[in-house]
NUDRENDO-881469 format. One line per field, with one value per residue (C-alpha): x, y, z; residue number from 1; residue in three letters. Coordinates in nm, 3 decimals, always signed. Example, Ala and Ser with C-alpha at 12.3 -4.5 7.8 and 13.67 -1.06 7.14 Angstrom:
BEGIN
xx = [+1.230 +1.367]
yy = [-0.450 -0.106]
zz = [+0.780 +0.714]
resi = [1 2]
resn = [ala ser]
! end
This chain:
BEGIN
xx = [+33.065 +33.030 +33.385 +33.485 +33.774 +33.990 +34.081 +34.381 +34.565 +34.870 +35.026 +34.933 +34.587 +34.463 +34.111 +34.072 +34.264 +34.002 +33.709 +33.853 +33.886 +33.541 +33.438 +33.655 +33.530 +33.177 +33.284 +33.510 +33.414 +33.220 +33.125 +32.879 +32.926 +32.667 +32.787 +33.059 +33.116 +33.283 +33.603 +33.813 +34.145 +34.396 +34.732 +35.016 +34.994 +35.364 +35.393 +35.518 +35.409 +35.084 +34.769 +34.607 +34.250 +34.051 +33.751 +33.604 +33.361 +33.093 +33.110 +32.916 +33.163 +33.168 +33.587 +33.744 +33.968 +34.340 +34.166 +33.987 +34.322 +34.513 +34.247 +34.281 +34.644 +34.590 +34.394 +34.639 +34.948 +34.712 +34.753 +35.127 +35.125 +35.519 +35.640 +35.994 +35.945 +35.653 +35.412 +35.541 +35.335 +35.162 +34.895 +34.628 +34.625 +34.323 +34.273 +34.020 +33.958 +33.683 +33.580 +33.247 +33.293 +33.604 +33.934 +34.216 +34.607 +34.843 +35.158 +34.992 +34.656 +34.527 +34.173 +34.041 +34.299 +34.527 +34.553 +34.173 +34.081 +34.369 +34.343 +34.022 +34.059 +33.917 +33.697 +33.519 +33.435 +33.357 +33.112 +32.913 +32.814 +32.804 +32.737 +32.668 +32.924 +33.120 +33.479 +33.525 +33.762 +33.706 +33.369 +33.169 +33.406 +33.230 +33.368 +33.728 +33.674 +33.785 +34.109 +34.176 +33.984 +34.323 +34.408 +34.300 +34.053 +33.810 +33.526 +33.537 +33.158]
yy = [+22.082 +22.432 +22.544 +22.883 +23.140 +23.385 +23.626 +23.872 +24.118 +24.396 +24.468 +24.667 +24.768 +24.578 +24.633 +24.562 +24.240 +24.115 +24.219 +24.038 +23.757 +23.756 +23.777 +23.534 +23.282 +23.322 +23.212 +22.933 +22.605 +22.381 +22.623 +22.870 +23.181 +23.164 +23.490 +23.716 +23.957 +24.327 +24.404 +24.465 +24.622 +24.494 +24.559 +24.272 +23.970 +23.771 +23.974 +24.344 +24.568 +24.766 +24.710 +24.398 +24.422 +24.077 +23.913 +23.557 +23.399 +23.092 +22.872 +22.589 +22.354 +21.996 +22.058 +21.835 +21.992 +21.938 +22.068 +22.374 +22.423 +22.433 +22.656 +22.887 +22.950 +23.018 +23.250 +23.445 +23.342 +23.537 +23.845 +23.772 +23.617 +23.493 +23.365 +23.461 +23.354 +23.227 +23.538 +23.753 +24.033 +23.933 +24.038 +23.807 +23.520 +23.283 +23.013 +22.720 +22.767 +22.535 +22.251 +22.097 +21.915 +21.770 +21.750 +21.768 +21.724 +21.705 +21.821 +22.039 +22.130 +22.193 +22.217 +22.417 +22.640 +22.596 +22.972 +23.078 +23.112 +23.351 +23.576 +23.869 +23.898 +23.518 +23.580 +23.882 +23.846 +23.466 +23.551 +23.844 +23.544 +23.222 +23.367 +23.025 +22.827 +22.578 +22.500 +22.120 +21.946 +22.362 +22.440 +22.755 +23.019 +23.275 +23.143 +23.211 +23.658 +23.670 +23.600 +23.770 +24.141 +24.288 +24.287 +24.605 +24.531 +24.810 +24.711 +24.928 +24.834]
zz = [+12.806 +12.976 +13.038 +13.191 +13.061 +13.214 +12.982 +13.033 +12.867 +12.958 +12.668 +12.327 +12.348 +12.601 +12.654 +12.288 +12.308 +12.554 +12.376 +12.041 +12.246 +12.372 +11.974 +11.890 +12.176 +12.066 +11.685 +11.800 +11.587 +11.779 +12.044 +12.187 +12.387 +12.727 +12.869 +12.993 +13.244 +13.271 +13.175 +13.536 +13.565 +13.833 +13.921 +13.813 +14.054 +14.011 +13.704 +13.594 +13.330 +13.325 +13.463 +13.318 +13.190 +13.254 +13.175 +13.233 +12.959 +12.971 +12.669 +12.602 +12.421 +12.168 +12.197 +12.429 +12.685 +12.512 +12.189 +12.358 +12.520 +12.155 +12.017 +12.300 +12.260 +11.855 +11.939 +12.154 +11.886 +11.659 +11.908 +11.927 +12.235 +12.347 +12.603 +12.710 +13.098 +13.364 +13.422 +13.134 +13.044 +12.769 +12.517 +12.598 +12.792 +12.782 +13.031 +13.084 +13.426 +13.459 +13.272 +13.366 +13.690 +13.538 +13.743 +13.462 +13.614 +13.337 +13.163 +12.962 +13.133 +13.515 +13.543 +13.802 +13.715 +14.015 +14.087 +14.051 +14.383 +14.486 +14.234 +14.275 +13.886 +13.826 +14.119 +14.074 +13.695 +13.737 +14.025 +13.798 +13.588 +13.784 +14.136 +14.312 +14.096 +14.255 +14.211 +14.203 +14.493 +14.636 +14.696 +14.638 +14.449 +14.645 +14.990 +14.860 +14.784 +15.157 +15.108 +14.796 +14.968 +14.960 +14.560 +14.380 +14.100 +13.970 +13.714 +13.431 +13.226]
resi = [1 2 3 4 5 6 7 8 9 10 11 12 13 14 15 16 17 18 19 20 21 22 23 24 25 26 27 28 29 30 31 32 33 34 35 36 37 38 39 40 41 42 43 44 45 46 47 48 49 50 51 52 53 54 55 56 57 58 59 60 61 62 63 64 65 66 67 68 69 70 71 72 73 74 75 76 77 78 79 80 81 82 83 84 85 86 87 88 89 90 91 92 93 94 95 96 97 98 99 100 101 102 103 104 105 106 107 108 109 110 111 112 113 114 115 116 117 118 119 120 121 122 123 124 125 126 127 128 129 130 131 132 133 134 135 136 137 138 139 140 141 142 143 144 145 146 147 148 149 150 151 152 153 154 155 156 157]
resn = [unk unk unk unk unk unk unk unk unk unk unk unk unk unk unk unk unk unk unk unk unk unk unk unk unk unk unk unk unk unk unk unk unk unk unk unk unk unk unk unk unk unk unk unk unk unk unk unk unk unk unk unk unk unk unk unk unk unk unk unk unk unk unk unk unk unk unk unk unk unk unk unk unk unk unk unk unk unk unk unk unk unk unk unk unk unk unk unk unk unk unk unk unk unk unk unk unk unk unk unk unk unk unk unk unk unk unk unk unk unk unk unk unk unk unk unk unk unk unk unk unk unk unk unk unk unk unk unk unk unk unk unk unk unk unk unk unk unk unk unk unk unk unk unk unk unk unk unk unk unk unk unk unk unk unk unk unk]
! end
């Protein structure tokens, strides 16, 4: 399965949070690290704190979805990731935001991410790697930067 990431990070050292995340994605049991784009910084979007830093990987994946899921969120626990309210600041965040072609819609897991396509920080670093990638039930991600032109993002590499 080729599933897609967001990675973000605001707190501690955050630029380093999302690059040990990028390591640790490409060691993950079971899976295999296609590519990844820049590092981008953005402002908070329904969120506070500093600037986030955010990244998006491609991983070619044997884990099913619920399992990538709980292997995603030990890997921020290991960064001391909590979660005191919706859109905390946080130390990393990882996110499937695609999954295949699959539509997921459950308790635990939406797949496409429900948010992606408003938010420049999934866009831009998703279309560095996958520029004619489609969003399934959406259409082409690219069709969707209009409406998210007026969120800073800068890439930094």
């Amino acid at each position: 399965m080729i599933a897609y990431v967001g990675i973000g990070a605001n707190l501690g050292d955050a630029r380093a949070n999302v690059a040990d995340a990028l390591v640790r994605l490409a060691t993950l049991a079971g899976s295999r690290l296609l590519a990844q784009s820049s590092a981008w910084r953005t402002a908070p979007i329904d969120s506070s704190g500093d600037d986030y830093i955010n990244a998006v990987a491609c991983i070619d994946t044997t884990l099913g979805a619920p399992d990538l899921l709980a292997a995603l969120q030990a890997i921020e626990l290991a960064h001391g990731r909590e979660r005191p309210y919706r859109n905390a600041p946080r130390t990393l965040d990882l996110d499937i935001l695609l999954y295949n072609d699959e539509r997921i819609d459950s308790a635990a897991l939406q797949v496409p991410h429900p948010r992606m396509l408003e938010r420049a920080f999934v866009l831009a670093p998703l279309l560095e790697i996958a520029p004619s990638i489609d969003v399934p039930g959406h259409g082409p991600a690219r069709d969707y930067l209009a409406g998210v032109a007026g969120q800073a993002i800068e890439r930094l590499n």
